[in-house]
ZADO-1210 file (C-alpha; in nm, 4 decimals, padded with zeros to 6 digits):
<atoms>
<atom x="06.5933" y="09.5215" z="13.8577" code="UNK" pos="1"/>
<atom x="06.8342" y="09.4450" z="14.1060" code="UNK" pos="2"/>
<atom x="07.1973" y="09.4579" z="14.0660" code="UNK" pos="3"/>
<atom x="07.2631" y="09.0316" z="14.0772" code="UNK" pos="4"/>
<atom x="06.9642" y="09.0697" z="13.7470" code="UNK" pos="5"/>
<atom x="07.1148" y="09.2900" z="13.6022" code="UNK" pos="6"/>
<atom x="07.4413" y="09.1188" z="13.5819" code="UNK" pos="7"/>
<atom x="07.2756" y="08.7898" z="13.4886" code="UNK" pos="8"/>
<atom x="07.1280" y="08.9764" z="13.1755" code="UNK" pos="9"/>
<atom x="07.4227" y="09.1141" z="13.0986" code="UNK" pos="10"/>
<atom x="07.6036" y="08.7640" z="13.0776" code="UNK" pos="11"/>
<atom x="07.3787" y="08.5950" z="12.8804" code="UNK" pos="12"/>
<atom x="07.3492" y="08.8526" z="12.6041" code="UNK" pos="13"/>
<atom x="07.7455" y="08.8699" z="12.6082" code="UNK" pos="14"/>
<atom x="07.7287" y="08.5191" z="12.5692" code="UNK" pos="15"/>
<atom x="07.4619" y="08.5467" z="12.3278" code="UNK" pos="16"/>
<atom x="07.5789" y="08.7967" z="12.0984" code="UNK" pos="17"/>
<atom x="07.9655" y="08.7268" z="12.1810" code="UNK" pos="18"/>
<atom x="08.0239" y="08.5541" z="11.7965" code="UNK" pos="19"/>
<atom x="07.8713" y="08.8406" z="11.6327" code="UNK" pos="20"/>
<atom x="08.0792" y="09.1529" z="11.8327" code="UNK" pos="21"/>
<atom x="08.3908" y="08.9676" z="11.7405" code="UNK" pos="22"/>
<atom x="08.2577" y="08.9577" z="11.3822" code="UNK" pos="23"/>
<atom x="08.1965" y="09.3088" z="11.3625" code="UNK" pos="24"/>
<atom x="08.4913" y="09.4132" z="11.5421" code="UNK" pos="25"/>
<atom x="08.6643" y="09.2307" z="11.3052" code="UNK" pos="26"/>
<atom x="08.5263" y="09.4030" z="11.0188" code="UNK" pos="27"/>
<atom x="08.5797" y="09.7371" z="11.2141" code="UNK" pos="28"/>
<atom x="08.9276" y="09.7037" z="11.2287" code="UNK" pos="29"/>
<atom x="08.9449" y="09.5524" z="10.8681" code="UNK" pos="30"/>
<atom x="08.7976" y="09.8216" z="10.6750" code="UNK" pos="31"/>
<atom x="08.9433" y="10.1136" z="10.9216" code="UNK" pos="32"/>
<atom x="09.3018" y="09.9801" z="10.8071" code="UNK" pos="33"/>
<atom x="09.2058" y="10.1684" z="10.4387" code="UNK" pos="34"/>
<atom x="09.2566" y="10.5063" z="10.6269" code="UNK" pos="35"/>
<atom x="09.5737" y="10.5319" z="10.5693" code="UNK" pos="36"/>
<atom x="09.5871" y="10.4288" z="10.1631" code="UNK" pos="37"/>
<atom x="09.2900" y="10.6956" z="10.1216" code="UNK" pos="38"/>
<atom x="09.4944" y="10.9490" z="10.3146" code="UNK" pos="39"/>
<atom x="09.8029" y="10.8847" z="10.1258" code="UNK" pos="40"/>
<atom x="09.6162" y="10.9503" z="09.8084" code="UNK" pos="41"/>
<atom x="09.4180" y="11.1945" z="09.9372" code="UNK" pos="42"/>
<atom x="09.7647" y="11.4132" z="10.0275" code="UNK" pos="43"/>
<atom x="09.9195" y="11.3364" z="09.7239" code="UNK" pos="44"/>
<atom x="09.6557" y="11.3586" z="09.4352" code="UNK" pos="45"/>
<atom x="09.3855" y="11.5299" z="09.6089" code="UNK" pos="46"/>
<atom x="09.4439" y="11.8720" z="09.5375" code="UNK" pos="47"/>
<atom x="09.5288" y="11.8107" z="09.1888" code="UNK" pos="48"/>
<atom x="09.2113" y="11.6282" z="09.1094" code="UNK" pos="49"/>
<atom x="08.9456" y="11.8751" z="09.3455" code="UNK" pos="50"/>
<atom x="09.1146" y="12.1768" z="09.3007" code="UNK" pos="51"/>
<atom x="09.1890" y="12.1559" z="08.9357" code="UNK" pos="52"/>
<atom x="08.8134" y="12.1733" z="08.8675" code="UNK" pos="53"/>
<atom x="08.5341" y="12.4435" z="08.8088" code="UNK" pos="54"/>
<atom x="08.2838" y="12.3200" z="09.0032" code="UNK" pos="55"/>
<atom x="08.2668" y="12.5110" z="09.3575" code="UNK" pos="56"/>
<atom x="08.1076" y="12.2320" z="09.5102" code="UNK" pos="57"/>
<atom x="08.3661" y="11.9465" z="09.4448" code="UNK" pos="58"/>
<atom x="08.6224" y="12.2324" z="09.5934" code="UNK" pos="59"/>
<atom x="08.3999" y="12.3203" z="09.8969" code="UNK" pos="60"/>
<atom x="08.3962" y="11.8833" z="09.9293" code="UNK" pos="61"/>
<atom x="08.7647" y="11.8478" z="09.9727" code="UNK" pos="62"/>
<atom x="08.8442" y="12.1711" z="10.1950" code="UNK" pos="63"/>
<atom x="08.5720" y="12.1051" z="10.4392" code="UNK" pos="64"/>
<atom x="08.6245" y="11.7621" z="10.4045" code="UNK" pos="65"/>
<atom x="08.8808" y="11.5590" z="10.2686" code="UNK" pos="66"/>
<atom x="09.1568" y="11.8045" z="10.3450" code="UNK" pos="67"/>
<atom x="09.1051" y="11.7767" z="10.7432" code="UNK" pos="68"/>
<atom x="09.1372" y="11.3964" z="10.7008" code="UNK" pos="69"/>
<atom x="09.5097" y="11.4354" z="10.5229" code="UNK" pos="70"/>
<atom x="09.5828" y="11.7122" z="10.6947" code="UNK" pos="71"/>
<atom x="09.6379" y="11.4973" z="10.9936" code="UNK" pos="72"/>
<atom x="09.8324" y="11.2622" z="10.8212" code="UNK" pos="73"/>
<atom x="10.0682" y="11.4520" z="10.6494" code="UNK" pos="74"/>
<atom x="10.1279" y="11.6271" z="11.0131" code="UNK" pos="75"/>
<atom x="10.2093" y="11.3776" z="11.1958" code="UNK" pos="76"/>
<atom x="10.3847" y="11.1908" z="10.9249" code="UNK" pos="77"/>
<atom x="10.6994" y="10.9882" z="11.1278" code="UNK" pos="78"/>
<atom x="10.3968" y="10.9091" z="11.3897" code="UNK" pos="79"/>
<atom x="10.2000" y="10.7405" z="11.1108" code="UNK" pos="80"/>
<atom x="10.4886" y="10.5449" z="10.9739" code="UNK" pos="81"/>
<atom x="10.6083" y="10.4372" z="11.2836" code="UNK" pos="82"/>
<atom x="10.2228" y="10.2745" z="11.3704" code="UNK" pos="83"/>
<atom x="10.2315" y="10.1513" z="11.0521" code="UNK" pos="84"/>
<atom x="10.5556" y="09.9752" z="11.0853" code="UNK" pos="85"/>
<atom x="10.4363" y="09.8645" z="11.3882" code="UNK" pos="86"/>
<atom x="10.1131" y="09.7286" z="11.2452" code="UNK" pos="87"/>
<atom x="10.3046" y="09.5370" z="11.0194" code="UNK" pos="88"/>
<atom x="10.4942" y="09.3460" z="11.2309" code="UNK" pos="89"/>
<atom x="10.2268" y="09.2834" z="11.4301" code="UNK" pos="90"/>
<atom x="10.0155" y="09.1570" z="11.1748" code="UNK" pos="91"/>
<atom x="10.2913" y="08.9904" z="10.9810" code="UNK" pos="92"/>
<atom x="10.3778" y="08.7528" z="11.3675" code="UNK" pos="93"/>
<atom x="09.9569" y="08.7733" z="11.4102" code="UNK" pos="94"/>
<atom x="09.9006" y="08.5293" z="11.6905" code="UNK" pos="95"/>
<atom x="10.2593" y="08.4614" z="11.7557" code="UNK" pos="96"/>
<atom x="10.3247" y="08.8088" z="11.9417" code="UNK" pos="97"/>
<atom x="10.0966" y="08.7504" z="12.2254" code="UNK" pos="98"/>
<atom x="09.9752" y="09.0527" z="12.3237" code="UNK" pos="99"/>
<atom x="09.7314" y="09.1175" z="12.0127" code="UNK" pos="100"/>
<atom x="09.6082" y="08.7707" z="11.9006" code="UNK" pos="101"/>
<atom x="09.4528" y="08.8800" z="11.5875" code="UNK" pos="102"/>
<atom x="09.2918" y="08.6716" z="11.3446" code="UNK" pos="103"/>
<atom x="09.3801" y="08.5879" z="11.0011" code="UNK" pos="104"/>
<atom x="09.1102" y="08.7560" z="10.8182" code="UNK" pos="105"/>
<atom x="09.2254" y="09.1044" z="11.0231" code="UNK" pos="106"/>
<atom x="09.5912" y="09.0067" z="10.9465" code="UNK" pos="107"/>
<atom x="09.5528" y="08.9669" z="10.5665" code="UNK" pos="108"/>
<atom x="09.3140" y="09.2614" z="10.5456" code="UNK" pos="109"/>
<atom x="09.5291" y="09.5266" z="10.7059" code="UNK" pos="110"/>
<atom x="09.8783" y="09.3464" z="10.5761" code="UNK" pos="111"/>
<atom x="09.6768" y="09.4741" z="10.2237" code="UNK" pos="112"/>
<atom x="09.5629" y="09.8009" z="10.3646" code="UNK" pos="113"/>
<atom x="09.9550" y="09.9047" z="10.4440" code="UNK" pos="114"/>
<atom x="10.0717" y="09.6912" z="10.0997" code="UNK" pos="115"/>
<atom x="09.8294" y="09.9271" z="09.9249" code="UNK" pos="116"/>
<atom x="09.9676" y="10.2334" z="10.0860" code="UNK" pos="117"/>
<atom x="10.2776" y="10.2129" z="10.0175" code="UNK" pos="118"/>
<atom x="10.1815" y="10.1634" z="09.6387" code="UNK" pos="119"/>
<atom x="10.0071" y="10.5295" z="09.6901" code="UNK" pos="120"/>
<atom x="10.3220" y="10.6416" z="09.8467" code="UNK" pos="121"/>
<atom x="10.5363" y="10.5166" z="09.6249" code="UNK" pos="122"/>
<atom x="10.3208" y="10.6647" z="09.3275" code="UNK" pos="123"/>
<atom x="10.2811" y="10.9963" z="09.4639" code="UNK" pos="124"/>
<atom x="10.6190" y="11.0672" z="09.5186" code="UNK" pos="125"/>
<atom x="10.6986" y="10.9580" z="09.1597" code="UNK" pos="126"/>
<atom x="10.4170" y="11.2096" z="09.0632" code="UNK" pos="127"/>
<atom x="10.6001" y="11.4704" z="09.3147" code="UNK" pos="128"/>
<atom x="10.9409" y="11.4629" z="09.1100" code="UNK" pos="129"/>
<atom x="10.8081" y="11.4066" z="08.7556" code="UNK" pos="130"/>
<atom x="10.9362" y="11.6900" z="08.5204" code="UNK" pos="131"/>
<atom x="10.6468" y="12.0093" z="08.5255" code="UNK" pos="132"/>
<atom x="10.6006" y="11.9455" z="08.1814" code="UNK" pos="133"/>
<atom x="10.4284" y="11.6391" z="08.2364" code="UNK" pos="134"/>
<atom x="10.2947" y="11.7076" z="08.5861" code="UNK" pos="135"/>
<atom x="10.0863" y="12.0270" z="08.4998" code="UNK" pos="136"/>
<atom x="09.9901" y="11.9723" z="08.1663" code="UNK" pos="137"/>
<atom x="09.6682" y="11.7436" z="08.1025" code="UNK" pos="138"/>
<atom x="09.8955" y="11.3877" z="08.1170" code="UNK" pos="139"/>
<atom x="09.9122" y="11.4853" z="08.4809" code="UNK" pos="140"/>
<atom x="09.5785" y="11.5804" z="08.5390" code="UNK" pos="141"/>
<atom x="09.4751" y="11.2602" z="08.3716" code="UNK" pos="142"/>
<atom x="09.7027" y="11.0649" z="08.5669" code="UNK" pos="143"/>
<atom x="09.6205" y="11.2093" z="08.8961" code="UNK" pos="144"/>
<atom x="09.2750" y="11.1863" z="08.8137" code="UNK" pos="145"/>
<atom x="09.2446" y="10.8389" z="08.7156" code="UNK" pos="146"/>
<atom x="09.5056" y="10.7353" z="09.0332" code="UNK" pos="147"/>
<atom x="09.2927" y="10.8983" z="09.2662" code="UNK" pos="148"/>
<atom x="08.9520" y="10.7515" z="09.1423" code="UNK" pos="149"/>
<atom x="09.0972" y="10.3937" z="09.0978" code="UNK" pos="150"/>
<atom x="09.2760" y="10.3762" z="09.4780" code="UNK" pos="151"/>
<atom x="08.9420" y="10.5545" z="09.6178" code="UNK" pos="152"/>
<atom x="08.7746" y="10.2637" z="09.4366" code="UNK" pos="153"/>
<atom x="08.9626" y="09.9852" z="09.5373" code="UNK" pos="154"/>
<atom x="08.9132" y="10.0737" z="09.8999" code="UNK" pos="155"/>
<atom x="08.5602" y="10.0956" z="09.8223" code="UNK" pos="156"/>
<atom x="08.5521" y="09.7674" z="09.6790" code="UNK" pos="157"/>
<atom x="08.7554" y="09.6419" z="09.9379" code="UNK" pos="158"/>
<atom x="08.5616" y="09.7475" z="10.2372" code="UNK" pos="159"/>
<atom x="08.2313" y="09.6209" z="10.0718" code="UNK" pos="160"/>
<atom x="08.3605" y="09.2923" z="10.0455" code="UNK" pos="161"/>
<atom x="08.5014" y="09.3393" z="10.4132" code="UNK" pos="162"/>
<atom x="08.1468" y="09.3832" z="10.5306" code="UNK" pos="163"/>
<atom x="08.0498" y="09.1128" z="10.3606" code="UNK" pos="164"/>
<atom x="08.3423" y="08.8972" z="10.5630" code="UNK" pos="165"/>
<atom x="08.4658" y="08.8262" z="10.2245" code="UNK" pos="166"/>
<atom x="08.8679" y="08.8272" z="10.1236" code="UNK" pos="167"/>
<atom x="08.9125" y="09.1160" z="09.8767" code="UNK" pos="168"/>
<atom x="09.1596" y="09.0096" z="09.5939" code="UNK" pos="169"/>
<atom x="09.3758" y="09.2726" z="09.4412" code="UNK" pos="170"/>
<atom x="09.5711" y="09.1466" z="09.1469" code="UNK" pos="171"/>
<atom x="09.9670" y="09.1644" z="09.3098" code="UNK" pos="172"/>
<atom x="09.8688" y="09.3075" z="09.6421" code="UNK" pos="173"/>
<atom x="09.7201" y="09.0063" z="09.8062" code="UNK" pos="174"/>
<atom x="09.9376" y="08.7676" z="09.6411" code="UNK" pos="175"/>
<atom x="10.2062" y="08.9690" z="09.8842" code="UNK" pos="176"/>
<atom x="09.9810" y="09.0045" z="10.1769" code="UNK" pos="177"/>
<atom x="09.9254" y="08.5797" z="10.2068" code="UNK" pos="178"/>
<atom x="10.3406" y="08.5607" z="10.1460" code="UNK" pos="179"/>
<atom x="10.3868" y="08.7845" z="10.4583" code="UNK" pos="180"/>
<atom x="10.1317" y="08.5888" z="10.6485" code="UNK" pos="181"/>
<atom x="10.3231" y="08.2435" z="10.5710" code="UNK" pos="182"/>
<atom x="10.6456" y="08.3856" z="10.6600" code="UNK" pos="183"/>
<atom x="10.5848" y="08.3677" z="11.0367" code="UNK" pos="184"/>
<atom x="10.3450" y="08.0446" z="11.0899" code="UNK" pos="185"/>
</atoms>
């Protein structure tokens, strides 16, 4: 194939296939956003939850695993919330600011990504200063336990309805996420 071929074929597949990148790219970015909720929870109630159990495996999971992914948040932690913050506003202006036209569908999906890590955030640092009575006895090991599973499963549920191109509707969070998306028309 000669090079003036080659290019040919390459512009009609972009052309071709152009609608269903964006699409995808879209739903990259979408479900990617629920990074930083699952390593906010991850920091916060993860060791309570994996580490507070007998089973070896479920321990081996989070060390090997889950631990390197909140490691790197909670290391770089002003880096994170600076992005973040920055993330916001961009997806708060969304085509507005120019440099990153994004659509609304990315917009209100990571506007709810950030709304729903802050609610971990907020959460775990009320967890971090409860009394030790109630932190270490089984209230907080039920608590933990059932904050962990019910963020990891509304990220789940949220990034299956992502791939789906669907709006995922958390009760108060996207209520908030369409209000900071009408702020800036």
């Amino acid at each position: 194939m000669s090079n003036r071929k080659q290019r040919r074929f390459l512009r009609r597949w972009a052309k071709k296939f152009s609608p269903y990148l964006k699409r995808c790219g879209e739903r990259i970015i979408s479900i990617s956003a629920f990074y930083f909720p699952f390593a906010e929870v991850a920091s916060y109630f993860g060791p309570k939850v994996f580490l507070n159990t007998d089973s070896v495996p479920m321990r081996m999971f989070y060390s090997t695993r889950i631990e390197r992914l909140s490691r790197f948040y909670t290391d770089n932690n002003l880096l994170i919330f600076i992005f973040m913050v920055w993330l916001f506003i961009v997806c708060v202006r969304g085509s507005q600011s120019g440099n990153f036209p994004l659509t609304k569908y990315v917009r209100y999906n990571v506007i709810q990504a950030i709304l729903l890590n802050i609610v971990c955030s907020c959460s775990g640092v009320i967890f971090t200063y409860l009394p030790i009575v109630l932190r270490e006895t089984m209230v907080g090991l039920v608590f933990a336990n059932y904050f962990f599973v019910g963020i990891v499963l509304t990220i789940l549920y949220s990034s299956l309805l992502i791939a789906y191109g669907r709006f995922p509707k958390i009760p108060v969070l996207s209520d908030a996420a369409k209000l900071s998306m009408q702020v800036h028309r």
